[in-house]
VODO-386006 format. One line per field, with one value per residue (C-alpha): residue in one letter; x, y, z. Coordinates in steps of 0.2 Angstrom, whole numbers. Layout:
! VODO-386006
rest <- [A,...] .
x <- [X,...] .
y <- [Y,...] .
z <- [Z,...] .
This chain:
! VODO-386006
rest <- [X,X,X,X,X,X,X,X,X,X,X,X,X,X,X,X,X,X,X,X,X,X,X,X,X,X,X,X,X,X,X,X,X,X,X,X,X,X,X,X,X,X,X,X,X,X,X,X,X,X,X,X,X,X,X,X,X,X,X,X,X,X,X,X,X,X,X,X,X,X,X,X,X,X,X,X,X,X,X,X,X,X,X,X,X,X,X,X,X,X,X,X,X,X,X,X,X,X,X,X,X,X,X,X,X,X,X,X,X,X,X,X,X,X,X,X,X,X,X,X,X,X,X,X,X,X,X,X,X,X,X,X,X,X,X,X,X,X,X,X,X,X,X,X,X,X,X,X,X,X,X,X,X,X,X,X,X,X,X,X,X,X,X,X,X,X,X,X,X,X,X,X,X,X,X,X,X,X,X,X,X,X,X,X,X,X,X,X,X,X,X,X,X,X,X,X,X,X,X,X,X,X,X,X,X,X,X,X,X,X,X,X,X,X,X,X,X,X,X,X,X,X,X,X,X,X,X,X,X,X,X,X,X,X,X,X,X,X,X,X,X,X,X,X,X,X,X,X,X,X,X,X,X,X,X,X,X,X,X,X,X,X,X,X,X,X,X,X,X,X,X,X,X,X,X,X,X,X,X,X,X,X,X,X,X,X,X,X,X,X,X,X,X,X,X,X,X,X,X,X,X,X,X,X,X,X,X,X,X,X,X,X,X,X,X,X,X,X,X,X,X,X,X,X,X,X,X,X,X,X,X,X,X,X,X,X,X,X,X,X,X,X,X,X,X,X,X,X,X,X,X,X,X,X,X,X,X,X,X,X,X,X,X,X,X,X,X,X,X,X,X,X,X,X,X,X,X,X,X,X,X,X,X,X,X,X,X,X,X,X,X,X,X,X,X,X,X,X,X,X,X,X,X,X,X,X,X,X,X,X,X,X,X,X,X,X,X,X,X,X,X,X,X,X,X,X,X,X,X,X,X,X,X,X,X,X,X,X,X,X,X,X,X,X,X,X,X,X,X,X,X,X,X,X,X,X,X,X,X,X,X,X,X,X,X,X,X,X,X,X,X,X,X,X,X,X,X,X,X,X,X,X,X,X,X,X,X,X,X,X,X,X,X,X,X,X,X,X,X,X,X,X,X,X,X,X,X,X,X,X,X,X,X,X,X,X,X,X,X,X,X,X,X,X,X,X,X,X,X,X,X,X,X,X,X,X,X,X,X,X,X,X,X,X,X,X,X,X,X,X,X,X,X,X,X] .
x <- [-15,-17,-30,-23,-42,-35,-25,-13,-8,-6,8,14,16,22,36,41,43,51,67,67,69,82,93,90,99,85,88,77,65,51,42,26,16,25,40,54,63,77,91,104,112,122,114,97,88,74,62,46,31,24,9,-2,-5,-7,5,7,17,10,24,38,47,62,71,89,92,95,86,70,68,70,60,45,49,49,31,25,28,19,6,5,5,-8,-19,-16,-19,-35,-40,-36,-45,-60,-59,-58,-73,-89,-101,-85,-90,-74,-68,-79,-95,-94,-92,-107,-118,-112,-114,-136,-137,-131,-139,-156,-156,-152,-162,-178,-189,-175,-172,-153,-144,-126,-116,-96,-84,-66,-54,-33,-28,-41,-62,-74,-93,-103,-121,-135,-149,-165,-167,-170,-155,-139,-125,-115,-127,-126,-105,-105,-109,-101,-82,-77,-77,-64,-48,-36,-39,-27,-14,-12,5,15,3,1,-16,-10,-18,-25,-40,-39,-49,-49,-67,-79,-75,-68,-65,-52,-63,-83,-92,-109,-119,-137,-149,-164,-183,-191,-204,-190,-178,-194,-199,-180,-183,-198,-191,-174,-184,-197,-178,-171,-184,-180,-161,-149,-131,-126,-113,-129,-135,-122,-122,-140,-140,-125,-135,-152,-140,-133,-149,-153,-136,-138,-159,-163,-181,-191,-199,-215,-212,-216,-209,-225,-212,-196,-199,-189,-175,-178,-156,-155,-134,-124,-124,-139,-143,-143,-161,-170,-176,-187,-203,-211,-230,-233,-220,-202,-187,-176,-163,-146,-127,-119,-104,-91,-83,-67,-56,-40,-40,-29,-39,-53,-69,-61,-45,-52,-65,-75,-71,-81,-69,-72,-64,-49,-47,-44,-34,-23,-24,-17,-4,2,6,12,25,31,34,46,52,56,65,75,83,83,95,104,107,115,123,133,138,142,156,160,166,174,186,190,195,207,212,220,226,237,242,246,255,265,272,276,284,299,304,314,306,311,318,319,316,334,335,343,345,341,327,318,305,302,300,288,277,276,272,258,252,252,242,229,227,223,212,203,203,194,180,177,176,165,152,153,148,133,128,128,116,106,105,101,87,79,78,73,63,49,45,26,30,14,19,16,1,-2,0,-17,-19,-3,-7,-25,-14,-1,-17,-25,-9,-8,-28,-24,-7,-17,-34,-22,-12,-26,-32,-15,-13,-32,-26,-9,-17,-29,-29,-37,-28,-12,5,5,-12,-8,3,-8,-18,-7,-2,-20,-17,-3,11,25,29,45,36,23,36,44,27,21,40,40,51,61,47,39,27,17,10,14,16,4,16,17,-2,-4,12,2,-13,-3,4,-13,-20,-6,-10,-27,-24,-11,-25,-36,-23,-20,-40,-41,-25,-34,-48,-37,-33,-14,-13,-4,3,16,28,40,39,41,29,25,13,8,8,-4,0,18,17,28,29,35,46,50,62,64,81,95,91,104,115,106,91,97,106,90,80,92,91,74,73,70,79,83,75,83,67,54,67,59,67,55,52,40,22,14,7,24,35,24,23,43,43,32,45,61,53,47,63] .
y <- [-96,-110,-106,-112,-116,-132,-134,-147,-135,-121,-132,-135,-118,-113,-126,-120,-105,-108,-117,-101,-90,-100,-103,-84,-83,-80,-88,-101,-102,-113,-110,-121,-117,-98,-100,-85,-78,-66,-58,-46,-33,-18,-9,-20,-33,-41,-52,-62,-71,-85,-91,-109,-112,-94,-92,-73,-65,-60,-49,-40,-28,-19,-15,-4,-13,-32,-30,-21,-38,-50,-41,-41,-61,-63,-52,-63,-80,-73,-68,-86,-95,-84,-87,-106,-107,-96,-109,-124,-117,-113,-131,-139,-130,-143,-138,-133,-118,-114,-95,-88,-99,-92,-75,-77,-82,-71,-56,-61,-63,-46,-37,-47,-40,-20,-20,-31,-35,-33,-48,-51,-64,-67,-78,-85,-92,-99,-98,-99,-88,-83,-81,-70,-67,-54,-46,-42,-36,-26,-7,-5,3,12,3,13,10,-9,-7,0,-16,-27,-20,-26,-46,-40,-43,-34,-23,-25,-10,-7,4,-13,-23,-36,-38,-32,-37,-20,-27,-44,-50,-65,-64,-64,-77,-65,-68,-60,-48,-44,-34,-25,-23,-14,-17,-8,-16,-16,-2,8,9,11,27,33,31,41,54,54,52,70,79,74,80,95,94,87,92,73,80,86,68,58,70,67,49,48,59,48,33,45,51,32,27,40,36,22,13,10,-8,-12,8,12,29,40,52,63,79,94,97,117,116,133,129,112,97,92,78,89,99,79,68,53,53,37,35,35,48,51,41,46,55,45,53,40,34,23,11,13,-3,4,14,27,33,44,44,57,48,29,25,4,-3,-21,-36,-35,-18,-25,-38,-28,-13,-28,-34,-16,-14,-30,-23,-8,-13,-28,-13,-3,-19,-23,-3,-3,-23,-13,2,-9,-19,-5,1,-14,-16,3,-3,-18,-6,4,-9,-14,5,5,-12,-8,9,2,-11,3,12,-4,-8,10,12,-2,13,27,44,50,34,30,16,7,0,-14,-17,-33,-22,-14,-29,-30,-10,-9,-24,-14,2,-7,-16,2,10,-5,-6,14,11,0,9,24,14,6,21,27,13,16,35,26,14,27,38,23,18,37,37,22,28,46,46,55,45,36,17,9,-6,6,1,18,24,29,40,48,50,59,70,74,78,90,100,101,108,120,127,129,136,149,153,156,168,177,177,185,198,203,204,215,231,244,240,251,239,242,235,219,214,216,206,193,194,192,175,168,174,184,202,196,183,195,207,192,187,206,208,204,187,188,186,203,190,192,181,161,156,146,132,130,130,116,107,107,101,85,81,82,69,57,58,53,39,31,34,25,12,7,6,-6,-19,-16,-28,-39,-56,-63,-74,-90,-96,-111,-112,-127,-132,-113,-103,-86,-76,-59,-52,-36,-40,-35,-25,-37,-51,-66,-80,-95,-110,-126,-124,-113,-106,-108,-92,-88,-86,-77,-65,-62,-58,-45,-37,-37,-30,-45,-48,-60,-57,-68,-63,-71,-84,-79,-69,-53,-37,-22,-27,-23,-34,-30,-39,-53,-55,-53,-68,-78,-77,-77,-95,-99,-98] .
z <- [-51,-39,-24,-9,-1,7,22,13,1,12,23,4,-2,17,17,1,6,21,11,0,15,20,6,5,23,34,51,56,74,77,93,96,80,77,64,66,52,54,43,48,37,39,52,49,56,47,54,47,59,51,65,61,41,38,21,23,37,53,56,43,48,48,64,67,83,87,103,99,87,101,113,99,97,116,116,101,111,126,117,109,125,134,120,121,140,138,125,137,151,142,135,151,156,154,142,132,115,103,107,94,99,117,114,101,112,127,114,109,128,134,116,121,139,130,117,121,106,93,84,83,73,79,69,73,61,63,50,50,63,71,73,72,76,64,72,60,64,51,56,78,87,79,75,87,100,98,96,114,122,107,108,122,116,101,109,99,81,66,66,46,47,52,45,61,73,91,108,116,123,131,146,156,162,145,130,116,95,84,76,81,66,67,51,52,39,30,30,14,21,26,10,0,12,11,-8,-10,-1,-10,-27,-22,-16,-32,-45,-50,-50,-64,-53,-52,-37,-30,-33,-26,-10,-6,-6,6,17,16,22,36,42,45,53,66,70,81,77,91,92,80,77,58,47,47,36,35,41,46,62,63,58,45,43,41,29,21,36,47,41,41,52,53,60,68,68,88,92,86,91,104,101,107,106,97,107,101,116,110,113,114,131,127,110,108,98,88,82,80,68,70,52,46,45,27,27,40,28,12,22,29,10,4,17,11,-5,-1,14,-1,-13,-2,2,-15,-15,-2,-6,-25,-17,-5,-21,-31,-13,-11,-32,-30,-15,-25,-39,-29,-21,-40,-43,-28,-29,-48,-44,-28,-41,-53,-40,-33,-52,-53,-36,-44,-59,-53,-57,-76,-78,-98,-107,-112,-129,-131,-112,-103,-93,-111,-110,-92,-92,-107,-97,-84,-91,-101,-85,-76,-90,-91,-70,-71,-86,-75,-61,-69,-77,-60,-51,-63,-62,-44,-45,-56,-44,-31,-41,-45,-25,-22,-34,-28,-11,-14,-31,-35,-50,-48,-53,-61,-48,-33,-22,-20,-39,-42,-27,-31,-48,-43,-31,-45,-59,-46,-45,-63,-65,-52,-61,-80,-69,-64,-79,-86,-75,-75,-92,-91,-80,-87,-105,-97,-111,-98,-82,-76,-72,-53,-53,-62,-53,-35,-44,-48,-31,-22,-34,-26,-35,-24,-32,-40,-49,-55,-63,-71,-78,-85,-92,-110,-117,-132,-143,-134,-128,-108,-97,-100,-118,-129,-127,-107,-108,-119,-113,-95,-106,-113,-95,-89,-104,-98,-81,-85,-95,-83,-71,-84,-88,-70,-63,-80,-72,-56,-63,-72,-66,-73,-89,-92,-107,-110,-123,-127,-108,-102,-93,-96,-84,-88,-69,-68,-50,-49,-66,-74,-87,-80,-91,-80,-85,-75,-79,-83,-102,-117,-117,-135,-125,-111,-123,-134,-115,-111,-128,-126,-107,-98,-81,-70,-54,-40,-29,-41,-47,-68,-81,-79,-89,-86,-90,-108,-124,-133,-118,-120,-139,-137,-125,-135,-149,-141,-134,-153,-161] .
């Protein structure tokens, strides 16, 4: 795929999507360098924020009412010209820094005054829509303790849930930049002294979860002690703690005395938020929650256009059903009741037309009113399934959620089964028992009365029926962190491009042109369809669909 690292082909690729949009029957409004995007539907209105060269949107969502989508354009605007006049003022001003530059160098002055002797590197960068400055510095004061004087120069923080970067701290009276990161770093003396101490804790243990948890507490222990200047670790020694996580029993020790003890606080930028509920993430981490949001808001994007799709074929068919049942009924209406056919009459042809023409128009209108009963379930499904698609952002998690329930329903079948096939134990125990597992007492009669088979408890065969469910959970699982690595394919055939998507989940076919009707017949057979979103004949993604492809395009 074609890296768009060039600002040439950004407006390339933006302007091509702009006329997509378009012909799409978005609704087109340029204000200074913000383009607006908006669609209306039945009881919808969709709007899209494209701001400078940035080729993903700003802004996508969905809204019920008209008004609540103006006033966000309105707000949009505003926020657009206050940051132009900010940037004009500051340029006017002599000795003129971009936005970034400034609150760089305001940020190693103040962080040069509080922390004396500390040797600070703060760096800025500008990139499409927006700046950012990233302090570094090796061991000396936590991060949180350098955060409290550094938040206040972020002006805003990216709000994930609708995916756009809001304004909820801007000032007029220090420079600021789109996003200001913090990232503390370990001296060699001191990851070799956390090393040692980890390696002696670690000796005589082989629990790798034992492991894992000791190691995340080494990096806490750091996070939360500050260094003092020149101090060096004379070694980690005991906090007197008996109860708590594992950091909580260690401390480091400074040759010299001990560092003081700081309550980490957190300046929170949004005034209304609390330590408790808002957490400072890297930009890195902005970047790639933004990234996944992306993904997930495009997916239910794609479902609820999928069950709008089927809502309005299901409305389609269903004027078809009624408009050939009111036809029915008008031809109808023209023969008297019980009227017979006269043979040899004048009216024998006209009559038998017309009862043919009735019986074809009700024919009709039964099959339509059928497919609209199926487009309806079809609408139903894609708004309210419980299916995990392999194309959801969120499969993975879903699935880990879905292969925990099934470990925890064979752990306590088993331990039913163990209980109800229990020789030595009276009934009215049993089923206390079951019940102190979580069954209710109706449940636990059911499971100590025998089936037809004079069989107790759950059968062999829901046991390994779990087992099999549980094996192909895992290896969708498996399946899905492998296409989380994989990077999509290109092949060309006879002038036709096919591109194995791990992306969307799909095998792509794409034609410069519409493709012969042969061809668009052997697709369909082989479950290829057009997709008027991507603009390709597209089927779900696996080696078969593309060795399918590559023949269909051979012949």
């Amino acid at each position: 795929m074609q890296r768009l690292n060039t600002k040439a082909k950004r407006l390339e690729y933006l302007s091509y999507q702009f006329e997509s949009l378009v012909k799409n029957g978005y609704k087109k409004q340029t204000y200074k360098d913000v383009n607006f995007f908006t669609q209306a539907g039945p009881g919808w209105f969709l709007l899209k924020v494209f701001q400078g060269t940035s080729t993903n949107p700003t802004h996508f969502v969905k809204y019920r009412d008209e008004s609540r989508m103006n006033d966000k354009i309105e707000e949009i605007k505003q926020l657009f010209d206050s940051r132009e006049k900010s940037k004009a003022e500051r340029k006017a001003k002599k000795g003129f820094l971009t936005g970034a530059a400034a609150c760089s160098a305001a940020i190693k002055k103040e962080l040069k005054k509080e922390f004396p002797g500390v040797k600070f590197s703060v760096r800025s960068d500008t990139f499409s829509m927006g700046d950012s400055v990233n302090i570094s510095w090796t061991d000396g004061p936590t991060t949180a303790e350098v955060e409290k004087f550094s938040d206040k120069y972020q002006y805003g923080r990216f709000d994930g849930m609708i995916d756009m970067y809001e304004n909820t701290n801007s000032r007029d009276d220090i420079p600021q930049a789109k996003y200001v990161s913090a990232n503390r770093e370990k001296s060699e003396e001191t990851a070799k002294k956390l090393s040692e101490f980890l390696e002696t804790s670690l000796k005589d243990s082989d629990d790798w979860q034992i492991k894992r948890e000791k190691e995340n507490s080494i990096y806490r222990i750091f996070n939360k002690t500050s260094f003092p200047v020149g101090g060096k670790i004379k070694e980690i020694g005991r906090t007197g703690e008996t109860c708590g996580q594992y950091e909580y029993f260690y401390k480091i020790v400074f040759e010299g005395g001990e560092a003081p003890e700081k309550k980490q606080e957190v300046k929170n930028r949004d005034p209304e938020k609390t330590e408790e509920n808002e957490t400072f993430v890297s930009f890195e981490e902005l970047i790639e929650e933004a990234e996944k949001q992306r993904k997930i808001n495009e997916y239910n994007q794609r479902k609820a256009e999928k069950a709008e799709r089927y809502k309005e074929l299901a409305e389609k068919a269903k004027n078809e059903s009624d408009t050939a049942y009111k036809t029915a009924k008008q031809i109808g209406d023209f023969i008297p009741m019980g009227q017979p056919i006269l043979v040899g009459h004048h009216s024998e042809g006209r009559h038998r037309r017309d009862l043919n023409r009735i019986d074809n128009n009700m024919k009709k209108s039964v099959q339509a009113d059928k497919k609209a009963e199926y487009y309806e379930q079809k609408a139903k499904n894609a708004e309210n399934s419980n299916v995990i698609s392999s194309d959801d952002p969120q499969a993975i998690e879903k699935l880990e959620q879905k292969l925990a329930g099934l470990q925890k329903a064979h752990e306590l079948m088993k331990e039913a089964n163990k209980i109800v096939r229990e020789k030595h134990t009276l009934s009215a125990a049993k089923v206390k028992q079951l019940i102190e597992l979580g069954f209710n007492e109706e449940q636990a009669n059911e499971i100590l009365k025998p089936d037809y088979a004079g069989r107790v408890g759950f059968a062999s065969y829901a046991l390994s029926n779990n087992s099999q469910n549980m094996a192909t959970v895992k290896k969708r699982i498996q399946q899905l962190e492998k296409a989380e690595t994989e990077e999509p394919t290109e092949i060309e055939i006879n002038g036709v491009k096919i591109l194995d998507n791990p992306d969307l989940n799909r095998v792509q076919v794409f034609f410069d042109s519409i493709p012969p009707a042969e061809t668009r017949t052997e697709l369909k057979k082989n479950g290829f369809r057009w997709s008027p979103r991507n603009k390709a004949w597209q089927s779900y993604r696996n080696q078969y669909q593309v060795d399918r492809a590559k023949r269909i395009l051979q012949e």
